[in-house]
N, C-alpha and C positions, 0 to 999 in steps of 0.2 A: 450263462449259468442258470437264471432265470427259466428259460427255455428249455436247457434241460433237465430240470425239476419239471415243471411242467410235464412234458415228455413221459417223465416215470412215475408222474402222480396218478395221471390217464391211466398207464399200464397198470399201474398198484390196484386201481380203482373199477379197472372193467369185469365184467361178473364172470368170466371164467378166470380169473386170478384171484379173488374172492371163493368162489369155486374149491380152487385147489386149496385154497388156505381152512377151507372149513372141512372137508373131504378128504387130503390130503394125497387127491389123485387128480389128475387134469378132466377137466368137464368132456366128455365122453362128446355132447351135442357140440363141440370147436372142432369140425373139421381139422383145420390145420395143428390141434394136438396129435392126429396122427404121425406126425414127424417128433416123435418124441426128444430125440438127444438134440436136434433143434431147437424143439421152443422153448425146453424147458432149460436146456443149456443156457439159451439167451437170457432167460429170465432171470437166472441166478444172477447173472452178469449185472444183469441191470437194477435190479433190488439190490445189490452191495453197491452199485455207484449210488442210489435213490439214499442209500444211509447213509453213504459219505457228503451228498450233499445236500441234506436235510438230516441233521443230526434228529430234529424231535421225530423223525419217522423211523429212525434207525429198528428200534422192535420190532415195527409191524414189518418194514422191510424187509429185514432179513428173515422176520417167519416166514413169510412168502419162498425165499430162495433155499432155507431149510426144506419147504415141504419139495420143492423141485427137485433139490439134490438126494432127499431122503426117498423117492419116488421110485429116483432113475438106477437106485444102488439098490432097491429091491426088486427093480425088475430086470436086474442086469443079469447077464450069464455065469451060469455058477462057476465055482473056482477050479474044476472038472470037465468043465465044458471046453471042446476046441478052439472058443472065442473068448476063453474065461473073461470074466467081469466087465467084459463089455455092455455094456448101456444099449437100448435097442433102437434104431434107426426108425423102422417103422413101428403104431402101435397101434391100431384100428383100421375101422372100413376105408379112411379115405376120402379125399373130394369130393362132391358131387359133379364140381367143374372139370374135373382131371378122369371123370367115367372110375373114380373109386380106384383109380389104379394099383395106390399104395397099398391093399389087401391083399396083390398076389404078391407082394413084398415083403410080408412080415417075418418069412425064413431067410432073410438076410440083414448083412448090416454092412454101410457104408462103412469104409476105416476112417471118411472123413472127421468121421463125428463123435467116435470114443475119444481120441486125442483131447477135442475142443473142449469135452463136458469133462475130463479130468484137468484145465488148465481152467475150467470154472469153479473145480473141487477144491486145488489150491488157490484158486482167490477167497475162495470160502474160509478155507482154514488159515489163510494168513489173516483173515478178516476177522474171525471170529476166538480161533485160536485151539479150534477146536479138532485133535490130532486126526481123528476116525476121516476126515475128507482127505486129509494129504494121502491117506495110508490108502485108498480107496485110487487115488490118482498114480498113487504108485503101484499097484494092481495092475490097472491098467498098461500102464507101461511096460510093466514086466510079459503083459501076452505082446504086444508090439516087437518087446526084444527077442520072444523068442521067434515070432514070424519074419522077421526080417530077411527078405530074401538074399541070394545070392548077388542081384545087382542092385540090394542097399533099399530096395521101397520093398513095398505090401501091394496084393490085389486091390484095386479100386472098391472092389465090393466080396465078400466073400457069405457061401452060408452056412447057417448056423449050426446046424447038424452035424458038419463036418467039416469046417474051415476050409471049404473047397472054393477056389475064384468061380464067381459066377460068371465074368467074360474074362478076355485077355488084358484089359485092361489092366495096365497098375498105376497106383497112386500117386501125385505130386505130392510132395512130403512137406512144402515148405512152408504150408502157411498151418500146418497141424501137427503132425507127429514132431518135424525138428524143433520147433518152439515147445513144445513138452520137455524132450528131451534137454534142451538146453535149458530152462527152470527146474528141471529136477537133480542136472549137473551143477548149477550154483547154488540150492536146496543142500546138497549130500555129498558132492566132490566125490562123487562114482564114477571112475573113470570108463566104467560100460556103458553110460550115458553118452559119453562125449565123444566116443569111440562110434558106438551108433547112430550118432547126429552128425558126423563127420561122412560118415557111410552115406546117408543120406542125402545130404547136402551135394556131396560130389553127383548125385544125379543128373542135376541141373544144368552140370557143364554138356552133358550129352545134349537134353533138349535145346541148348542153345544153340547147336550146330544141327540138329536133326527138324526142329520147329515141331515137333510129332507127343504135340501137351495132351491129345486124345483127352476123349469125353469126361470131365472129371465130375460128370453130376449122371445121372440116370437116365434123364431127360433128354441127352445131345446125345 
């Protein structure tokens, strides 16, 4: 416990978290904020654990994963857009280590990672109690449900313009979209919830006899 206080006092306390808390956007000179629905998904995560277990930090804490959350919901895809309310994957120039790659990135978005940052929106609002995050992670969801394809996943990656797959790949569902789905079915007892996490889930039994888990990151 000790340890991981520690852990998330470091992170509270380093100057691009500071940064975001005074700004209320991620330090533009942190490289790796270009992965927006990454860091800042993490963050939030990690600032409600930092108040769960350090109660006297609890304020400052969760200002932090407020400005995170409050960030990625303004830079997200309007409610009109083919990727409605999705959070953006990539958001700047880029590594200098990676040759900046992430910049010819910006007109897409992993499906990895709208899932993730809406099961950080409801940690937020069971944490805080505050409806506007649930209702946000339920957005969310609802473009998921209407993409869902024929054989029950989504494009690995698709772009924004036009919710077109950017390769053949499609996405492993079960460490993001079906853990959404299954918190928003014990959330709402929506039986289109569990109906599309069922859809889902049966994917896996293919990969298991086919071993064909294709590149689930950018990079492979």
């Amino acid at each position: 416990r000790d340890a991981a206080i520690g852990v998330y006092a470091y992170i509270f306390g380093m100057k691009e978290t500071q940064y975001l808390l005074e700004h209320g956007k991620p330090d533009p000179s942190y490289e790796l904020n270009t992965y927006a629905s990454k860091m800042l998904g993490a963050l939030i995560r990690g600032m409600i654990r930092y108040a769960q277990l350090a109660p006297e930090k609890r304020a400052r804490a969760l200002a932090v994963a407020h400005a995170a959350a409050d960030h990625l919901i303004a830079r997200s895809q309007p409610a009109d857009a083919p990727l409605a309310h999705f959070p953006p994957t990539y958001d700047g120039r880029g590594e200098k280590d990676n040759n900046y790659l992430a910049e010819k990135l910006n007109d897409q978005v992993m499906l990895i990672y709208p899932a993730q940052v809406a099961g950080a929106f409801l940690d937020l609002a069971r944490t805080t109690g505050e409806a506007k995050y649930r209702e946000q992670a339920v957005r969310i969801a609802s473009t998921y449900l209407r993409l869902q394809g024929e054989d029950g996943t989504w494009p690995l990656s698709a772009y924004l313009a036009d919710g077109r797959p950017v390769g053949r790949n499609r996405l492993i569902p079960i460490q993001n979209v079906v853990p959404l789905f299954e918190r928003l079915y014990e959330l709402t007892k929506d039986e289109t919830y569990r109906r599309a996490a069922d859809r889902a889930f049966a994917t896996l039994a293919g990969r298991l006899e086919d071993w064909n888990w294709e590149g689930q990151f950018e990079d492979i």
